[in-house]
C-alpha positions in Angstrom: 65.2 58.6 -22.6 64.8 57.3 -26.0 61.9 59.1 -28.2 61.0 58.2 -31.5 61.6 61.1 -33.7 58.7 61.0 -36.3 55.1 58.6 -35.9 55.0 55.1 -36.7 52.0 54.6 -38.9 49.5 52.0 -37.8 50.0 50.2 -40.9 53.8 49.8 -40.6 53.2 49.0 -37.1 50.7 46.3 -38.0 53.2 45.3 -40.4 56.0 44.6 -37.1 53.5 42.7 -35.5 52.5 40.5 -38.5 55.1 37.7 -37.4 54.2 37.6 -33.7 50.8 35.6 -34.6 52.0 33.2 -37.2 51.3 29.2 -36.1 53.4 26.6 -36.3 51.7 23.8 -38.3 50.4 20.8 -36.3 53.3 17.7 -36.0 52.0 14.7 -37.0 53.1 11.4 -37.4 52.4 7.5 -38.5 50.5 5.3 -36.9 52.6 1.7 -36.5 49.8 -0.2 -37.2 47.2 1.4 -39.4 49.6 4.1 -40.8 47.0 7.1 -40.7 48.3 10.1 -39.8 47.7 11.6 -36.2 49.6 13.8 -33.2 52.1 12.2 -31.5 51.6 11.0 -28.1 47.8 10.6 -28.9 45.9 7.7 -29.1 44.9 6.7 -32.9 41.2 8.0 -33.9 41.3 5.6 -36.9 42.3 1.8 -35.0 42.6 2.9 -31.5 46.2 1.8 -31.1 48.5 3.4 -29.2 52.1 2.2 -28.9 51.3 -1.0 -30.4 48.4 -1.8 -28.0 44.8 -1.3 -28.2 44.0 1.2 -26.2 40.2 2.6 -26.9 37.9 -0.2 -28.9 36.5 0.5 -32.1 32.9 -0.8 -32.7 32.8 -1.6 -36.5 29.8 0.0 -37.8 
């Protein structure tokens, strides 16, 4: 049975775990037709396009 043979201080511990709650950052891409950047597989916020077809209707304010 394996035992540690001195204490692990919390900081060092803390220290192990840093890595485990690191995110990756978010992918984005191009949209074809307005060229704003937004997550793949999404629908554009800024023209509404998705795979070169209108998709949601922007009203323009």
């Amino acid at each position: 049975m394996a035992v540690p043979k001195t204490k692990v201080s919390k900081s060092r511990k803390n220290m192990r775990r840093s890595n485990v709650w690191k995110l990756p950052a978010p992918a984005l891409s191009k949209c074809t037709q307005c060229g704003a950047l937004k997550t793949p597989h999404r629908v554009c916020k800024d023209c509404g396009y998705y795979k070169g077809r209108l998709v949601v209707a922007k009203s323009e304010d």
